[in-house]
C-alpha positions as CSV (number, residue, x, y, z in Angstrom):
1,X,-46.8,36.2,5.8
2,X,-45.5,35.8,2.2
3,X,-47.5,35.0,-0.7
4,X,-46.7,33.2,-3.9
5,X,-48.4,33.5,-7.4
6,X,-48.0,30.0,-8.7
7,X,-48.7,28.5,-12.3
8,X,-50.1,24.3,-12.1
9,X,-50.0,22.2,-14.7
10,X,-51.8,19.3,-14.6
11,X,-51.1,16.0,-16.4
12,X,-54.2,14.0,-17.4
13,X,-53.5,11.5,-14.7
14,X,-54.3,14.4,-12.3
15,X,-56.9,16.4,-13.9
16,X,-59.9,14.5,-11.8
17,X,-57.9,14.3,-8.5
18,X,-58.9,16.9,-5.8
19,X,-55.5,18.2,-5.6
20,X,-55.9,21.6,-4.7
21,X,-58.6,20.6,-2.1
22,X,-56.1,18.7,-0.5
23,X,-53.6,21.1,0.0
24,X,-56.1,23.5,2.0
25,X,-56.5,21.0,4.3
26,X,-53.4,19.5,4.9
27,X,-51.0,22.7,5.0
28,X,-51.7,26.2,6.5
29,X,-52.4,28.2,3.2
30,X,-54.8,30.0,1.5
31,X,-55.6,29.7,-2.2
32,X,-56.8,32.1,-4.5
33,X,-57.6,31.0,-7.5
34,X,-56.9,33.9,-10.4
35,X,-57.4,32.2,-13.4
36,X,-57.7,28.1,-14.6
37,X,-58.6,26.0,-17.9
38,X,-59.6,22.0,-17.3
39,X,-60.4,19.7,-19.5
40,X,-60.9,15.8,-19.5
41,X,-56.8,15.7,-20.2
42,X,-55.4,18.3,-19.2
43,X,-55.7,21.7,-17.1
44,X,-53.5,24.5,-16.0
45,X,-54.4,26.9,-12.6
46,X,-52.8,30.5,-11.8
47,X,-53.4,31.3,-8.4
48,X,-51.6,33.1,-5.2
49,X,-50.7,31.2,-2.7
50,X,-50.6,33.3,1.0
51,X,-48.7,31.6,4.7
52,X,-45.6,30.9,6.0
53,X,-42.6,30.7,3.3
54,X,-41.9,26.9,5.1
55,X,-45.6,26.1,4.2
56,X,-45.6,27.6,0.9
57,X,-42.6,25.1,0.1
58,X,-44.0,22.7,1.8
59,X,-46.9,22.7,0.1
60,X,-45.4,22.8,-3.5
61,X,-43.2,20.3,-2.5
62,X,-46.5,17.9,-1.7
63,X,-47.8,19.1,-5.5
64,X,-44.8,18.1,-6.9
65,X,-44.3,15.1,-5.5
66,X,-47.9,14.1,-6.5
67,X,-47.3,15.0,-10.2
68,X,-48.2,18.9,-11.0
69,X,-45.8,21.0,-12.8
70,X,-45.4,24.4,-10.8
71,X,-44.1,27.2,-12.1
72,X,-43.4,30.2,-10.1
73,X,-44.6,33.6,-12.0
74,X,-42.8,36.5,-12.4
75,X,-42.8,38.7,-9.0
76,X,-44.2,36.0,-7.3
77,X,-43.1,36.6,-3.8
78,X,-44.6,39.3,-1.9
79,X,-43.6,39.6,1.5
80,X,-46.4,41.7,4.0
């Protein structure tokens, strides 16, 4: 199991979509959100990201792909 502390950024475009939602049901994570500001255009979240290193890449591919900036913070990776 590895887990990844992850910094979003979301562009107003993306602020209303129920992006992290979706990621908890489509890959095999588990989110824990540790800190966030939203607003009507714009929002950031910091939150750790446990599973399988294959889903965790997976699953920032996905947030990538659907317009979130992700920014891995420092010591992220913590392998148990």
């Amino acid at each position: 199991m590895t887990q990844m502390r992850l910094h979003l950024t979301f562009p107003e475009e993306r602020v209303r979509d129920p992006i992290i939602y979706e990621i908890c049901r489509k890959f095999p994570v588990v989110i824990n959100i540790r800190r966030a500001d939203i607003s009507l255009d714009s929002g950031w979240v910091e939150l750790e990201m446990d599973g399988e290193l294959a889903d965790i890449d997976r699953t920032v591919s996905y947030l990538r792909e659907r317009g979130v900036h992700v920014d891995p913070l420092e010591k992220s990776i913590l392998e148990g």
